[in-house]
C-alpha positions as CSV (number, residue, x, y, z in Angstrom):
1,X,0.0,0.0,0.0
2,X,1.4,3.5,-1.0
3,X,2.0,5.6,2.5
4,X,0.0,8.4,1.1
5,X,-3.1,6.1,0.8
6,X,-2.3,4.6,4.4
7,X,-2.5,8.5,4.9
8,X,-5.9,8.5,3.5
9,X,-7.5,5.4,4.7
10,X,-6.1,6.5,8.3
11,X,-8.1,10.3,7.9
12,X,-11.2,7.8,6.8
13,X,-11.4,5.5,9.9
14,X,-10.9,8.9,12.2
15,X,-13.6,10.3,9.8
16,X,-15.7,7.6,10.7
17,X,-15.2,7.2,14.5
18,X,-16.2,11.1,14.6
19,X,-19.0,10.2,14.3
20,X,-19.7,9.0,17.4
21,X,-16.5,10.0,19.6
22,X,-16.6,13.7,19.4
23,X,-13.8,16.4,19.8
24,X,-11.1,13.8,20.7
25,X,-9.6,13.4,17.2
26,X,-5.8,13.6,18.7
27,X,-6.5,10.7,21.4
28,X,-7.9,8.4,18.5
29,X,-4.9,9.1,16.2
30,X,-2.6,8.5,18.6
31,X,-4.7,5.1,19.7
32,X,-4.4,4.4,16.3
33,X,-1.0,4.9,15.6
34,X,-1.1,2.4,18.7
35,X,-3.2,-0.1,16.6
36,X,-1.2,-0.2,13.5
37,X,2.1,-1.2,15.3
38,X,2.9,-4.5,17.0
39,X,2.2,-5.1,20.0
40,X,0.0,-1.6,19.9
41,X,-1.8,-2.6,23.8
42,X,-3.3,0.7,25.5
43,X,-4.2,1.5,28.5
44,X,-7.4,4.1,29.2
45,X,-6.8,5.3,32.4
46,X,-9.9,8.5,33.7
47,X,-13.1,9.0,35.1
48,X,-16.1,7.0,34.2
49,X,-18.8,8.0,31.2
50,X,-15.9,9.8,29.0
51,X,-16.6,6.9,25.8
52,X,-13.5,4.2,27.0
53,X,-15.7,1.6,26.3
54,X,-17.3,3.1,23.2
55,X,-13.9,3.7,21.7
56,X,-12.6,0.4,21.7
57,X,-15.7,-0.9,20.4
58,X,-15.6,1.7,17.5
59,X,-12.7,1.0,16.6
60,X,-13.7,-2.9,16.3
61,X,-16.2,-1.7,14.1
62,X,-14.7,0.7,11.4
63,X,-11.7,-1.7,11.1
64,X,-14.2,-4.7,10.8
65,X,-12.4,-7.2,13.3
66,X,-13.7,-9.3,16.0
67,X,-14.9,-7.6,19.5
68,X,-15.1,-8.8,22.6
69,X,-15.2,-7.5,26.5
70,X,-14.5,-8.6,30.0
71,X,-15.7,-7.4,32.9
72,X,-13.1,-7.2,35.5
73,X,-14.1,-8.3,39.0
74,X,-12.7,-9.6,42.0
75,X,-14.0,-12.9,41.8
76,X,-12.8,-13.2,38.0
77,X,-10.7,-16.1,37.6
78,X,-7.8,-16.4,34.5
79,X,-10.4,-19.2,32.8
80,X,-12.7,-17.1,32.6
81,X,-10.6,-15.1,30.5
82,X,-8.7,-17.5,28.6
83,X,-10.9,-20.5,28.9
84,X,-10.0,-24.5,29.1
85,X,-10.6,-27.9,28.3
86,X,-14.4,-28.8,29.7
87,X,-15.5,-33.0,29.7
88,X,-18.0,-33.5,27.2
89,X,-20.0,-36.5,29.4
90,X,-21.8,-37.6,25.4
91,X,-18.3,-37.7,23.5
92,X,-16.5,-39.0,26.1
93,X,-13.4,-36.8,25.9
94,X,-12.3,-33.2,27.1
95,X,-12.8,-30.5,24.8
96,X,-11.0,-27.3,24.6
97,X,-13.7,-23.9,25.2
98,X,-12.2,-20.8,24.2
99,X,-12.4,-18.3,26.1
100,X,-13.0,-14.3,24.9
101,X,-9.3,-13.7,24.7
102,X,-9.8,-15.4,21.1
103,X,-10.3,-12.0,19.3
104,X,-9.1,-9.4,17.7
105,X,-9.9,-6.3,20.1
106,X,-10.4,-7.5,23.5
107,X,-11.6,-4.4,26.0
108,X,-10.3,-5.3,29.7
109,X,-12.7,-3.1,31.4
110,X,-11.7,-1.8,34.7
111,X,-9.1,-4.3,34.5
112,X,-6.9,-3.1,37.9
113,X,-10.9,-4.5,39.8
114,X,-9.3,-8.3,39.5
115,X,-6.7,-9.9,41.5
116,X,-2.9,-10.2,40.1
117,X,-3.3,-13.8,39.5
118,X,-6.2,-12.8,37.0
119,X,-4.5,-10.1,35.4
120,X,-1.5,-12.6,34.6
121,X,-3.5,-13.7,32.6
122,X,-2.9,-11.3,30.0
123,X,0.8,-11.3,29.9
124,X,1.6,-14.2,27.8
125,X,-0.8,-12.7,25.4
126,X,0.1,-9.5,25.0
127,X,3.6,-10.4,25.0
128,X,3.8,-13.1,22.5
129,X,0.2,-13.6,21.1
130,X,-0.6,-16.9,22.5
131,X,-2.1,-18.9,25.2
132,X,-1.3,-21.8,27.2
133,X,-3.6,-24.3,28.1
134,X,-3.0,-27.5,29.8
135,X,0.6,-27.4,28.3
136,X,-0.9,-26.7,25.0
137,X,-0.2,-23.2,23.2
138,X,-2.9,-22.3,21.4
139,X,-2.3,-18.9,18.7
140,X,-4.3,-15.5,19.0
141,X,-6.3,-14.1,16.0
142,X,-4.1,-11.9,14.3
143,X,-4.1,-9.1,15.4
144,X,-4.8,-8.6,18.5
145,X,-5.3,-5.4,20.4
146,X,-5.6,-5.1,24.0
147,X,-7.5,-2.1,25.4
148,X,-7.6,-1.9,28.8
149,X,-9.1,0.9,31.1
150,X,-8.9,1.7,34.9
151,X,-10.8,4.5,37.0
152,X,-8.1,6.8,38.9
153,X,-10.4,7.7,41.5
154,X,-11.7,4.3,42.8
155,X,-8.8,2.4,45.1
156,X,-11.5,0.7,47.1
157,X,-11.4,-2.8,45.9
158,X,-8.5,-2.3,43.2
159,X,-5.3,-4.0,42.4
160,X,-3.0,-1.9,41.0
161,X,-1.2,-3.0,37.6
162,X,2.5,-4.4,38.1
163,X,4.7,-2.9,36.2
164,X,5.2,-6.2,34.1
165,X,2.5,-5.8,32.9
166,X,2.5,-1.6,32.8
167,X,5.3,-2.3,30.5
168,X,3.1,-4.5,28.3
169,X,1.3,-1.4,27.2
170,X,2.4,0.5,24.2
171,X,0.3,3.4,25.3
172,X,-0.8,4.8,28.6
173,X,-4.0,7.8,27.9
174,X,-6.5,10.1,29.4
175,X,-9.5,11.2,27.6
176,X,-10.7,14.2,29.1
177,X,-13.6,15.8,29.8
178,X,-14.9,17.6,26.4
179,X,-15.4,21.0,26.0
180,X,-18.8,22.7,26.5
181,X,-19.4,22.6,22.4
182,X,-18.0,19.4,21.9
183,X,-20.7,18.2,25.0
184,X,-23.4,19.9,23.3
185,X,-22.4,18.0,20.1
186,X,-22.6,14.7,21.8
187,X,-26.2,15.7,22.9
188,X,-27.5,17.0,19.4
189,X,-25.9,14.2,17.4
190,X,-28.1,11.4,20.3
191,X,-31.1,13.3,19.6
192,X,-30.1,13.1,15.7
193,X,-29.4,9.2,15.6
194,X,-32.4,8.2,17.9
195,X,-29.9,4.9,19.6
196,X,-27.4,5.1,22.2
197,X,-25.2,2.9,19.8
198,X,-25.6,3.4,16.3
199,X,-23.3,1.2,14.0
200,X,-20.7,2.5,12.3
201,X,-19.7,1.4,8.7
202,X,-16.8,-0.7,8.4
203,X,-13.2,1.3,6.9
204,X,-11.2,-1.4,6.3
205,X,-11.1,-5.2,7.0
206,X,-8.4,-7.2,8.9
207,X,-6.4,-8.4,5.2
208,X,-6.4,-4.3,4.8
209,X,-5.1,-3.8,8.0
210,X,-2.2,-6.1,7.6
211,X,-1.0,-4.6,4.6
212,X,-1.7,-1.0,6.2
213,X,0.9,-2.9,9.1
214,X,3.8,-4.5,6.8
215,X,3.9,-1.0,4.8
216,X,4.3,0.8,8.2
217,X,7.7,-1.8,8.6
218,X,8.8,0.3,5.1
219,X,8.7,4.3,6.7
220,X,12.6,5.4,6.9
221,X,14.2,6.6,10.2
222,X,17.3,7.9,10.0
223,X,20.2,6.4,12.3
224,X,20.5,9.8,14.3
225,X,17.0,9.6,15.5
226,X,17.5,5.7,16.4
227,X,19.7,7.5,18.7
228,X,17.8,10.3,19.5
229,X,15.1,7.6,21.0
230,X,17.7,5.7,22.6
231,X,19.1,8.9,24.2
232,X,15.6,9.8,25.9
233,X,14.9,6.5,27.3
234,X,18.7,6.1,28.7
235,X,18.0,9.9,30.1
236,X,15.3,8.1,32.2
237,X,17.1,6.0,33.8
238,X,20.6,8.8,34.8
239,X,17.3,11.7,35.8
240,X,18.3,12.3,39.1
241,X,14.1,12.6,39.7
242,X,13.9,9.3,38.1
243,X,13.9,6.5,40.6
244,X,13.6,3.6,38.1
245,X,13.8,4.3,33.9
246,X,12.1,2.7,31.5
247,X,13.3,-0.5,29.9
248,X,14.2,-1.3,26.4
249,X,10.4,-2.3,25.8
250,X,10.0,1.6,26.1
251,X,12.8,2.1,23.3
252,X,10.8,0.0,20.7
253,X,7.7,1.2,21.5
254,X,9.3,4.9,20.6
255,X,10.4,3.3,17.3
256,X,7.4,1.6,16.0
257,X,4.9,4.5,17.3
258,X,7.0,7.1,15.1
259,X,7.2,5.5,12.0
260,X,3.2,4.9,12.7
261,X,2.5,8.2,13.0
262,X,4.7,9.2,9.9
263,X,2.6,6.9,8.2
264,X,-0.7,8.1,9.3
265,X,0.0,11.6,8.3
266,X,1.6,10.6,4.9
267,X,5.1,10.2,5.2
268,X,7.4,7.6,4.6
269,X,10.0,9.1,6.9
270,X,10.5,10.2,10.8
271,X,11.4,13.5,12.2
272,X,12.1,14.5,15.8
273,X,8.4,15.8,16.3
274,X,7.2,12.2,16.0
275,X,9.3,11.0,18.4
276,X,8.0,13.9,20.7
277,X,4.6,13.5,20.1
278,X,4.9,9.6,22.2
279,X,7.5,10.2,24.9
280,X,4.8,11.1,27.6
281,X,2.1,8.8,26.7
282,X,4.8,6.0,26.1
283,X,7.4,6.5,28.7
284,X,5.2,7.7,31.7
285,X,3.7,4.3,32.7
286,X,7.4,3.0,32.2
287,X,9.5,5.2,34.8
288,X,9.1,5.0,39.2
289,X,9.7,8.8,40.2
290,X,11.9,9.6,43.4
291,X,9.7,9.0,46.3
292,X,10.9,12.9,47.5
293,X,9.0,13.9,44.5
294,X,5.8,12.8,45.5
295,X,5.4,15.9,48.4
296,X,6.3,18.3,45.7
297,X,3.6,18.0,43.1
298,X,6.0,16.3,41.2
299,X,4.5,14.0,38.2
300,X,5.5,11.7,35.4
301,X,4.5,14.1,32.4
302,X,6.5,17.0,33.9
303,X,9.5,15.0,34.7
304,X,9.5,13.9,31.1
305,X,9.1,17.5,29.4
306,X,12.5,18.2,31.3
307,X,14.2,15.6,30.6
308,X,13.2,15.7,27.0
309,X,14.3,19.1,26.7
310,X,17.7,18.3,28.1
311,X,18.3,16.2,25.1
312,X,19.6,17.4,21.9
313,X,17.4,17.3,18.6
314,X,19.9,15.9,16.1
315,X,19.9,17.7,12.8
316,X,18.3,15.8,9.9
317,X,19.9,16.3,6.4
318,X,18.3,16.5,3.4
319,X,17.4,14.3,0.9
């Protein structure tokens, strides 16, 4: 696929999710610059009624994969997520029930409500996209896309997420409360389409989406911005308000979300601004801040503008 067309067919799916998601076009281009790289997890973390839910399923919808969504509880067990072999009394033999990690786009909603031991659950997946059942590993559609979300404000009966499995997400995002047009939109466009849910048309399918994927592999980064991401991550882990840095995982994650969001905007090549545009939303779920820090107002996003800043833009030359 030309990158100019993934340019296109990117501006069509964000088109079409408008529709329904209103005034948050930035958030659902970065989540989609998320989507179209491997390994492109995120993580929804803000206040309830703000469209997490409604997002993820959109985004099932326009790209025409497979949806489906957990409920996380405390009582929640990894079978339920994953599934397992149940004995079939009429055939006389064990047979193997998936479970509703078998999809494309799988919503973990209010996924830091289960136990550890449930969340685990997840890591094999999102790591290496397969399962393991009674010894037996059993491949994930491709792709799959996690999209998790978590309340900030309700610690009563939470688990928080390791940072494991923090580290498994590509992205960590807020969506924010909209402005007072944007809310009046949302109210005039329900009265418009008469459903809380309407259906959105499909963009692309997943064969589409694949090739939209492999073309992404094609954008061009030049070696002094390989270094330039490698240079922010190390800075992470020498910033003397920076308790623990972000591992390599953070490095690639830099990489692949770059050349995404080249691609998305019709490029087939990286500049520093791409790499700029990620280093909060990637790295901030990634890095432990200096406990003296946390008396001083002190946050991950403002830590990371610093050290960001510290670092030198290298000099691209021309073509």
């Amino acid at each position: 696929m030309d990158i100019h067309k993934i340019g296109e067919t990117a501006d069509r799916i964000i088109d079409e999710l408008e529709k329904v998601i209103i005034g948050k076009r930035q958030t659902l281009q970065l989540m989609l610059a998320a989507i179209l790289s491997q390994g492109g997890h995120i993580l929804l973390e803000d206040y309830p009624g703000l469209a997490k839910t409604l997002i993820a399923s959109s985004f099932s919808q326009v790209m025409g994969m497979g949806f489906k969504r957990i409920q996380f509880t405390p009582d929640l067990l990894p079978g339920d997520i994953t599934g397992g072999y149940i004995y079939d009394s009429r055939e006389e033999r064990f047979n193997l029930r998936q479970g509703p990690i078998f999809t494309n786009v799988l919503l973990a909603d209010e996924i830091n409500r289960a136990s550890p031991k449930t969340q685990s659950a997840l890591l094999e997946a999102m790591q290496e996209n397969q399962v393991t059942l009674e010894g037996e590993t059993r491949i994930l559609p491709n792709p799959f896309i996690v999209i998790a979300t978590q309340n900030p404000i309700e610690y009563e009966g939470t688990f928080p997420l390791p940072e494991a499995q923090l580290d498994r997400f590509m992205l960590k995002l807020s969506i924010g409360y909209p402005e007072r047009e944007e809310e009046k939109r949302i109210l005039l466009n329900r009265i418009q389409q008469k459903e809380d849910h309407p259906i959105l048309a499909p963009v692309i399918d997943p064969e589409e989406f694949q090739v939209m994927r492999n073309a992404i592999e094609e954008v061009y980064i030049e070696e002094d911005l390989v270094d330039y991401i490698v240079r922010i991550v190390r800075k992470t882990r020498e910033y003397p308000k920076v308790a623990v840095g972000s591992s390599p995982r953070g490095s690639l994650a830099l990489l692949k979300l770059s050349r995404s969001w080249a691609a998305i905007h019709g490029r087939n090549f990286v500049i520093p601004d791409d790499i700029k545009e990620f280093t909060e939303p990637t790295l901030a779920h990634r890095i432990v801040l200096d406990p003296s820090l946390w008396e001083k107002n002190g946050s991950e996003g403002k830590i990371l503008k610093e050290l960001t800043r510290s670092v030198e833009v290298p000099l691209l030359q021309k073509a």
